[in-house]
NUMITOR-545147 format. One record per residue (C-alpha): x, y, z. Coordinates in steps of 0.25 Angstrom, whole numbers, plus 2048, in hexadecimal, padded with zeros to 3 digits. Last residue first. Layout:
REM residues N
XYZ ...
This chain:
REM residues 229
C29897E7A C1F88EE7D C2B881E77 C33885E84 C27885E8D C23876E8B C32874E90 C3A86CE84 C3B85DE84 C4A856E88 C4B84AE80 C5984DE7B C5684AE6D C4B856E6D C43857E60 C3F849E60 C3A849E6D C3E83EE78 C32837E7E C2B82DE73 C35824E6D C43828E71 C3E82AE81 C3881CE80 C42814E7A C4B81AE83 C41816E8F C41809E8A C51806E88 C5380BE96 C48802E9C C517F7E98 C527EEE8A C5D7E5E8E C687E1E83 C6A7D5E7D C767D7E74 C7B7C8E74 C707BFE7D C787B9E8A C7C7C1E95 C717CDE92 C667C3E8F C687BBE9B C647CBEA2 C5B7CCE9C C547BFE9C C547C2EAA C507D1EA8 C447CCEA3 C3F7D4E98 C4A7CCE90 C3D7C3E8E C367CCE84 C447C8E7A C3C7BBE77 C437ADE75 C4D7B3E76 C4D7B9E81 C457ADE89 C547A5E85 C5A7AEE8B C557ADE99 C5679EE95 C6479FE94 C687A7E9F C6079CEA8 C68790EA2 C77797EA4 C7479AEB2 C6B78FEB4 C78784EB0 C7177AEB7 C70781EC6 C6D771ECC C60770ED3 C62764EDE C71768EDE C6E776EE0 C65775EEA C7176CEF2 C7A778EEF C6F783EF4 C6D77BF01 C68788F0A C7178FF15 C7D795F0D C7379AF03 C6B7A1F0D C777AAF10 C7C7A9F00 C707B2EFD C6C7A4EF3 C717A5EE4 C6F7AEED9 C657A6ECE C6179DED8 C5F7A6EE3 C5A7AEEDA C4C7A6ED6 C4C7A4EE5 C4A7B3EE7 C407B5EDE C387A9EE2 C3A7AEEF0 C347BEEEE C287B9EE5 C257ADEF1 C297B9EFD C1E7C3EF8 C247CEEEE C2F7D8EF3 C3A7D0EEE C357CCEE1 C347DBEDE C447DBEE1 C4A7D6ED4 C427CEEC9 C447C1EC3 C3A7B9ECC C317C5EC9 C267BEEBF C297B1EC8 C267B6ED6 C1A7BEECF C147B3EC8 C157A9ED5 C0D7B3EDE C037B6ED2 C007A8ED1 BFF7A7EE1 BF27B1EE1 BED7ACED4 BEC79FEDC BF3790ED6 BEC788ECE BF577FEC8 BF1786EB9 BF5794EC3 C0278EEC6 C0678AEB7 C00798EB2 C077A0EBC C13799EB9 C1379CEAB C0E7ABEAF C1B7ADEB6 C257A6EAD C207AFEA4 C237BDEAD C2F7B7EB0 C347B2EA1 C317C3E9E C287C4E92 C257BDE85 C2C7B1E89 C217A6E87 C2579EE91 C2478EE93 C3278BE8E C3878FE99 C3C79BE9F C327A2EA4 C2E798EAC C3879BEB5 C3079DEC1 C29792EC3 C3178BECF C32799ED6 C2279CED5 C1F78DED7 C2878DEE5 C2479AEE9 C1579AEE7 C1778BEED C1E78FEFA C1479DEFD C1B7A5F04 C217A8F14 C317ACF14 C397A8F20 C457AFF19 C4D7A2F16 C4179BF14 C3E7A2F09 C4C7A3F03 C4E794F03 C3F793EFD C4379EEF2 C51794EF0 C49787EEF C4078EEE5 C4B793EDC C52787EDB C45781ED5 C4378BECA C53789EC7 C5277BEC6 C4777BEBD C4D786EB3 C5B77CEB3 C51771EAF C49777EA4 C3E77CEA9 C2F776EA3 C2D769EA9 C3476BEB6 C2F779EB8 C21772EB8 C23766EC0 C29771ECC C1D779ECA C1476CECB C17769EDA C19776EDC C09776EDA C06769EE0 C0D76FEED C19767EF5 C20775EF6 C2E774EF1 C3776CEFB C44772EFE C4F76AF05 C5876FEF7 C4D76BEEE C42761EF5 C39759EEA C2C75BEE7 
């Protein structure tokens, strides 16, 4: 496997056939940005001095948008799909329920805030590589790695546009994927009307349904005592 940026990927059978995968079934601006993804988790690793396991990362950050290619089903979160598609691919490859579950919970929580953060270090850098590319190096490890010449190997290919539009593209598809907040939040920018369903609307739903009685608009029940007398 060839160096990216000075970095070589682990020389596994394994990584080996994740990076043939993601070739065959990402569309290029997908497979550059998996790949980014991994070089910016290592860089952050060694940064820290972190220990972990260098193949768990590397297939779990390489794999982690599987969610949105052609191979989901999108009938629920692309992370949550993503995650079980890997699973599949790594545990056909043999790879130990211990280290499958490692690489389902990195990429079912790639997306989400602060949990990742508190998880072992593969969960915690796959998370974090994932937004490097998305948000950009902390400008102080940024000035000491070769962000450009990665860039130049892996070039951005229009990602900002191309990702918004696959996010979208899961909504409608099937509106179950705008329980990502990801899609959510493309849909917001791009989908006329879109509008989040939030724990507002359900406890609404809720107190109109089955809590507020009929004969009392403002909700407020009477005191068991009131209704003695």
């Amino acid at each position: 496997m060839r160096e990216l940026a000075g970095v070589s990927p682990p020389d596994t059978d394994l990584c080996a056939a994740t990076t043939e995968y993601v070739e065959r079934v990402a569309p290029p601006f997908l497979l550059h940005h998996v790949l980014r993804s991994y070089v910016y988790a290592h860089w952050i690793g060694r940064d820290r001095g972190l220990s972990y396991d260098a193949e768990a990362l590397y297939v779990a950050t390489v794999l982690h948008d599987l969610g949105l290619t052609s191979l989901a089903g999108v009938q629920a979160r692309f992370e949550l799909e993503g995650a079980d598609l890997a699973r599949e691919f790594l545990a056909a490859r043999g790879m130990s329920e211990p280290r499958l579950e490692l690489v389902w919970d990195a990429i079912a929580l790639h997306t989400t805030a602060e949990i990742p953060l508190r998880k072992s270090p593969e969960i915690m850098l796959c998370h974090l590589g994932i937004g490097a590319d998305i948000r950009g190096l902390p400008p102080a490890l940024a000035a000491r790695m070769p962000t450009r010449e990665l860039l130049e190997e892996l070039p951005w290919l229009g990602l900002d546009d191309a990702l918004l539009d696959a996010l979208v593209g899961l909504y409608r598809k099937s509106p179950a994927a705008a329980g990502s907040h990801a899609v959510a939040d493309a849909c917001e920018r791009r989908v006329a009307g879109f509008r989040r369903f939030s724990l507002c609307d359900i406890l609404l739903e809720r107190a109109r349904r089955d809590v507020v009685p009929a004969s009392s608009p403002s909700g407020a029940l009477s005191p068991p005592e009131a209704s003695d007398r």
